[in-house]
DOFI-935479 format. One record per residue (C-alpha): y, x, z; residue in three letters. Coordinates in nm, 2 decimals, padded with zeros to 4 digits. Layout:
N
@v Y u X w Z bavex ALA $
...
end
This chain:
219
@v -01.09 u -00.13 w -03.91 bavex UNK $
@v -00.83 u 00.16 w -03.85 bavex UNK $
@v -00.73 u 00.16 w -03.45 bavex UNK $
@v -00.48 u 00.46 w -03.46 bavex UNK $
@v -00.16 u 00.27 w -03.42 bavex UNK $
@v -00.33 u -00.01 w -03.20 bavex UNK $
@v -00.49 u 00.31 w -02.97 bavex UNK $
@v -00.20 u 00.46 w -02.95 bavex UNK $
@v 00.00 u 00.21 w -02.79 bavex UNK $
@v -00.27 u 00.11 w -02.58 bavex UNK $
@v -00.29 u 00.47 w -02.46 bavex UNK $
@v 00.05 u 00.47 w -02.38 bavex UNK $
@v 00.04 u 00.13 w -02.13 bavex UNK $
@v -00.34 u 00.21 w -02.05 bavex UNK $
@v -00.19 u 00.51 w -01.86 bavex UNK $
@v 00.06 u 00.37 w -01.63 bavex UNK $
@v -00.08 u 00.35 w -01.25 bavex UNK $
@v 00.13 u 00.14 w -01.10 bavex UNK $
@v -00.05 u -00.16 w -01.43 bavex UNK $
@v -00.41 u -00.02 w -01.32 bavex UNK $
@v -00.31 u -00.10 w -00.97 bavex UNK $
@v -00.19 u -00.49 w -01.05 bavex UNK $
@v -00.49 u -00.51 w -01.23 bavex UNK $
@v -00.72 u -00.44 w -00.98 bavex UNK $
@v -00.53 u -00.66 w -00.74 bavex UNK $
@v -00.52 u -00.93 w -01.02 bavex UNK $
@v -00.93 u -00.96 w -01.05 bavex UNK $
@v -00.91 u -00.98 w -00.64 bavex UNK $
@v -00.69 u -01.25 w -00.69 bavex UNK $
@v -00.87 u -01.43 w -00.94 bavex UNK $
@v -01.20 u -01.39 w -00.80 bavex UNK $
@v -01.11 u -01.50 w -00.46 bavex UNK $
@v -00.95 u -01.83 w -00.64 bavex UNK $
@v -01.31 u -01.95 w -00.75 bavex UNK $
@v -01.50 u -01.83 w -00.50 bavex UNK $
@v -01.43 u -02.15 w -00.24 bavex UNK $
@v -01.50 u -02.42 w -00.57 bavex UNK $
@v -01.83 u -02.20 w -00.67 bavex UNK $
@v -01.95 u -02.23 w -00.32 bavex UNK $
@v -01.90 u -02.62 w -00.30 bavex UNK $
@v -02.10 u -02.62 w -00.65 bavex UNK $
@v -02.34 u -02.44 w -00.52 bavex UNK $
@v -02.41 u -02.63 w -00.20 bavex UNK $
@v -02.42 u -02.97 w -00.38 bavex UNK $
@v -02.07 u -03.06 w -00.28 bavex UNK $
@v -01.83 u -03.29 w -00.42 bavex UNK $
@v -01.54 u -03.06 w -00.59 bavex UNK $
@v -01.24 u -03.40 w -00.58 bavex UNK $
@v -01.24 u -03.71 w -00.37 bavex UNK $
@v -01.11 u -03.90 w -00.66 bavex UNK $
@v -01.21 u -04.21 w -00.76 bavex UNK $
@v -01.42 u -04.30 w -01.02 bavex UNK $
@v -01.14 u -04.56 w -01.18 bavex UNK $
@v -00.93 u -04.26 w -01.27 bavex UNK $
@v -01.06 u -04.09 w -01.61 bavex UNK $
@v -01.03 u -03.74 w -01.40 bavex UNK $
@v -01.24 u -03.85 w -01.07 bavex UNK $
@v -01.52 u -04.01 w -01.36 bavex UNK $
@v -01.57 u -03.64 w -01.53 bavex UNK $
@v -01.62 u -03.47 w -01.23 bavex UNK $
@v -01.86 u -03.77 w -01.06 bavex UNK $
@v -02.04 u -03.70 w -01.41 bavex UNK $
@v -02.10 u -03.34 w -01.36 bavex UNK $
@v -02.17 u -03.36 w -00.99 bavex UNK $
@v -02.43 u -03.62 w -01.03 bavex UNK $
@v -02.56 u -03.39 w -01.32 bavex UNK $
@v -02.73 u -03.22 w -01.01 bavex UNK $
@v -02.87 u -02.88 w -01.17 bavex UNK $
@v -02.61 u -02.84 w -01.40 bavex UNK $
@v -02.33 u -02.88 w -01.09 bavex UNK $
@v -02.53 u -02.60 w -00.92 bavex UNK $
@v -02.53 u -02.39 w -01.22 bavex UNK $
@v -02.16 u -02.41 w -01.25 bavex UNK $
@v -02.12 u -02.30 w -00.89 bavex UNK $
@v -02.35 u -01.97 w -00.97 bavex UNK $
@v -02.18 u -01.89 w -01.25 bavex UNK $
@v -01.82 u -01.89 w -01.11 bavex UNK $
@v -01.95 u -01.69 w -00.76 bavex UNK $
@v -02.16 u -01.43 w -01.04 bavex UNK $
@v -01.85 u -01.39 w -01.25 bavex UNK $
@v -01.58 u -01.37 w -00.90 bavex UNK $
@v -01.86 u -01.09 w -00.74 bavex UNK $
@v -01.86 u -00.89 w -01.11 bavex UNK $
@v -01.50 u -00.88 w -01.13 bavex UNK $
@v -01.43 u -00.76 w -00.75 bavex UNK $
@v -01.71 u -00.46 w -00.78 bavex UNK $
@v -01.44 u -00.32 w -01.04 bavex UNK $
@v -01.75 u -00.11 w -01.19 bavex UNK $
@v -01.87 u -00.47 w -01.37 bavex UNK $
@v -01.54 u -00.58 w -01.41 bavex UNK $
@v -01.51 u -00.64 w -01.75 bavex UNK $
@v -01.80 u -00.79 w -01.77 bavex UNK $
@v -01.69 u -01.07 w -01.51 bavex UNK $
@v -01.33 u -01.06 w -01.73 bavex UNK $
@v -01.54 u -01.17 w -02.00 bavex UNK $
@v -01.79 u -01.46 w -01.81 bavex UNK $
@v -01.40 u -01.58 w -01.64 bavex UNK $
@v -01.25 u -01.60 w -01.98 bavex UNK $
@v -01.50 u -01.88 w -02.06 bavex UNK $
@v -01.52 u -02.03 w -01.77 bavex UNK $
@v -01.11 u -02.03 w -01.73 bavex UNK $
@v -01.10 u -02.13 w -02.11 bavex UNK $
@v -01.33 u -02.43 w -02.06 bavex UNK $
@v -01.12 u -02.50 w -01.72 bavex UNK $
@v -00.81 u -02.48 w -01.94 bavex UNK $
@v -00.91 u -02.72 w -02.19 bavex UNK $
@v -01.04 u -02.99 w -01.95 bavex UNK $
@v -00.70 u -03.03 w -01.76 bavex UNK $
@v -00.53 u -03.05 w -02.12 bavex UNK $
@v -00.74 u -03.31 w -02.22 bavex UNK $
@v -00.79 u -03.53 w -01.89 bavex UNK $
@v -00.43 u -03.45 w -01.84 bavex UNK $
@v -00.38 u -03.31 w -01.51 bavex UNK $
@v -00.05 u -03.30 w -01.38 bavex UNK $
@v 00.07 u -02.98 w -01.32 bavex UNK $
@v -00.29 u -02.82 w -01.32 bavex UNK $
@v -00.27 u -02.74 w -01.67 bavex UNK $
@v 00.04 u -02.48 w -01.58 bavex UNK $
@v -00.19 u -02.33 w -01.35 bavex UNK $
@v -00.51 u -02.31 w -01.59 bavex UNK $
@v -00.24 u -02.18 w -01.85 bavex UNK $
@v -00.14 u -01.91 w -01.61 bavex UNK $
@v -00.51 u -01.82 w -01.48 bavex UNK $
@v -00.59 u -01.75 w -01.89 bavex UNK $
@v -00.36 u -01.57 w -02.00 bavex UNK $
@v -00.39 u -01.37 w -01.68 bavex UNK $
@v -00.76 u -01.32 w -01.84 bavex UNK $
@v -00.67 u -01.23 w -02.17 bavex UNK $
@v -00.42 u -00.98 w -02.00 bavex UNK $
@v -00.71 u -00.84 w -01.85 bavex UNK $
@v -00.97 u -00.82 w -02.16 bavex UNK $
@v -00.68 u -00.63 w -02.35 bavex UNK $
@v -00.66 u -00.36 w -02.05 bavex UNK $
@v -01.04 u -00.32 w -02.13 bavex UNK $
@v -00.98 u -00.32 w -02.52 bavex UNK $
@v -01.10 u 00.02 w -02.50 bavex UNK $
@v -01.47 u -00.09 w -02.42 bavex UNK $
@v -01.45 u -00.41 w -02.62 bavex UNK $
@v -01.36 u -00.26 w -02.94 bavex UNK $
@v -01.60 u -00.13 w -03.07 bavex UNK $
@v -01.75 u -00.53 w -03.10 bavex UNK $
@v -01.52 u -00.52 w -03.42 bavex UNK $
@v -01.61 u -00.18 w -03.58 bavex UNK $
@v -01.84 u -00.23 w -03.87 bavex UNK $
@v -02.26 u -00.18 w -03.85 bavex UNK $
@v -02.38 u 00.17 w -03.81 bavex UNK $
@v -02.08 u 00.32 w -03.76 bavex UNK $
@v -02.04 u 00.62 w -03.50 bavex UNK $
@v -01.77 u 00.70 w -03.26 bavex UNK $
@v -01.73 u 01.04 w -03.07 bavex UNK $
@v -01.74 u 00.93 w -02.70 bavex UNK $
@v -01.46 u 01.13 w -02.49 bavex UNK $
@v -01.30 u 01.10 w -02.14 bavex UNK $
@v -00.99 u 00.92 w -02.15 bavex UNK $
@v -00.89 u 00.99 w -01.81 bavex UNK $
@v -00.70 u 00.68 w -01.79 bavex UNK $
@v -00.65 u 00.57 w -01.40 bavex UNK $
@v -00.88 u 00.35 w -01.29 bavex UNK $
@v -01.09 u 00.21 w -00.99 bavex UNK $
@v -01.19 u 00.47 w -00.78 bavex UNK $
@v -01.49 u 00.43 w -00.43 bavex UNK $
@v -01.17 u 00.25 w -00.22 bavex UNK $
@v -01.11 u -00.02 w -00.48 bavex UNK $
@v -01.50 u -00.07 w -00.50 bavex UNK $
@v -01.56 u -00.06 w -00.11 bavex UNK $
@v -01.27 u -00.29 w -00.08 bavex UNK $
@v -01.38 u -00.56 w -00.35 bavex UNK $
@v -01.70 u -00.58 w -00.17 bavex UNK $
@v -01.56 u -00.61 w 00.17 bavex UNK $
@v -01.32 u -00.91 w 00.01 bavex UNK $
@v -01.61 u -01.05 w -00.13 bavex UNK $
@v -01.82 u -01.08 w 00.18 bavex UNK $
@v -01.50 u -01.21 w 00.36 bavex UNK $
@v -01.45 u -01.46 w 00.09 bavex UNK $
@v -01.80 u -01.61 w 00.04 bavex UNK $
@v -01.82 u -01.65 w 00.50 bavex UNK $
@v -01.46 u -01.71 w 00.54 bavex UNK $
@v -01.56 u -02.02 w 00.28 bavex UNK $
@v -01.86 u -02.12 w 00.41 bavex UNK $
@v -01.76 u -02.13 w 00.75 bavex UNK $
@v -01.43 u -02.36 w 00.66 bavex UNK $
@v -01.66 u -02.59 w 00.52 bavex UNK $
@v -01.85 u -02.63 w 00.87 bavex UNK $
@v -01.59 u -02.85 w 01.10 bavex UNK $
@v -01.64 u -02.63 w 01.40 bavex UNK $
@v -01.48 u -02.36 w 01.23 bavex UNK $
@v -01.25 u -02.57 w 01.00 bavex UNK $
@v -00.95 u -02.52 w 01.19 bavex UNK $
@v -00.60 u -02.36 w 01.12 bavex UNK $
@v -00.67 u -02.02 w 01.36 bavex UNK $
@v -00.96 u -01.93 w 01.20 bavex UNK $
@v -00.81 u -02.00 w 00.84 bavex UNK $
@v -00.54 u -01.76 w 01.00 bavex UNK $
@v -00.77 u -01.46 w 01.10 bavex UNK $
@v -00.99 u -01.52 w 00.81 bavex UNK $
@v -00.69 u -01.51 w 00.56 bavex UNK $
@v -00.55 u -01.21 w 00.77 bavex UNK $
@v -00.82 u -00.97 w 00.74 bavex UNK $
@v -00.85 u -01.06 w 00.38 bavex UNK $
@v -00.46 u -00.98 w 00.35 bavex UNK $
@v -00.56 u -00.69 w 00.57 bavex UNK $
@v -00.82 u -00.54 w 00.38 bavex UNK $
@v -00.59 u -00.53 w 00.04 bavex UNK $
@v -00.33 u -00.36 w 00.25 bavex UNK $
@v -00.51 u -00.08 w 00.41 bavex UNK $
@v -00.65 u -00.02 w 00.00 bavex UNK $
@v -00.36 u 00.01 w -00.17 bavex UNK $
@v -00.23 u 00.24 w 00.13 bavex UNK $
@v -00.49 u 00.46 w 00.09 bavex UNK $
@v -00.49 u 00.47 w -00.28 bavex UNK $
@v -00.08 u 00.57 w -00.26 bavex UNK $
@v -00.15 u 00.84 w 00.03 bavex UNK $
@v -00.35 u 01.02 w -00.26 bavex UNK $
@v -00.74 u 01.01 w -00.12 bavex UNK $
@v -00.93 u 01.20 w -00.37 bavex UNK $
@v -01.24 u 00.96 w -00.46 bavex UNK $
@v -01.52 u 01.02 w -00.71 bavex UNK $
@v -01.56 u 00.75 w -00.94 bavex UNK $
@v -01.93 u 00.57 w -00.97 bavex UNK $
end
């Protein structure tokens, strides 16, 4: 398959900052979103209080009482939100959220949600934004058997050790800010308001650092 044309344009966008930088902020976004549901999984939570009479509330009743397979589901969303905040495993979390997302997307279509599918519908295509930034690493799935590429840096911008320190940070703030909502003692609106502050906090104080210019060395 002959990539010079399709390289070439990707080049072009793949070298723009100020995309590499709503990327990054994009996989924060999107991990932080299914990090709250993974944790209820996880803990053997109900995800909906709907009944079972409504054809939605009777799916999700099925998979909670699946037990295992609940927990499983709860692992896999936390797995792929920690991948895609490091940054350094990030498109290997784009590509365990693009089936997870996909699946998501499918369900509210066919249980018809309202409204929830525009949100799905937005969540995967925000996905499939992102395994097209990384086309560079997933392209060579499609190149025939045995064949060789020379390897060569592209110097494209990319994360650097703020974006990494920071997705970890956001991560541990995510997964206890969660936890601890879930507890009543803590489930109140000024801890909500601290805990979402110093997440809001954290993604400032990166991207500030990042535009005053820190020279980092990438892992």
């Amino acid at each position: 398959m002959n990539f010079t044309k399709i390289n070439s344009t990707y080049g072009r966008i793949r070298s723009k900052r100020w995309l590499n930088t709503i990327v990054i902020l994009s996989r924060y976004l999107i991990a932080f979103a299914f990090i709250p549901s993974g944790l209820k999984k996880i803990m053997g939570l109900r995800f909906t209080q709907i009944g079972i009479d409504n054809p939605i509330g009777f799916f999700f009743e099925g998979l909670f009482q699946s037990g295992i397979y609940w927990n499983f589901i709860g692992w896999a969303q936390v797995v792929a939100a920690f991948l895609l905040m490091t940054q350094r495993f990030a498109t290997l979390g784009t590509l365990f959220f693009f089936f997870i997302i996909s699946n998501i997307w499918v369900i509210t279509i066919s249980l018809h949600f309202t409204g929830t599918w525009i949100i799905t519908s937005l969540l995967l295509f925000a996905i499939i934004m992102m395994l097209l930034w990384d086309f560079n690493k997933l392209k060579f799935i499609f190149y025939f058997d045995n064949y060789s590429v020379e390897v060569k840096d592209l110097n494209y911008p990319t994360y650097n050790r703020i974006w990494i320190i920071s997705g970890f940070i956001l991560f541990v703030l995510s997964v206890i800010g969660s936890l601890l909502l879930e507890r009543q003692e803590y489930g109140t609106p000024i801890f909500f308001y601290i805990w979402f502050a110093s997440i809001i906090l954290t993604v400032v104080l990166a991207i500030y650092l990042n535009r005053k210019g820190m020279k980092t060395t990438i892992f």
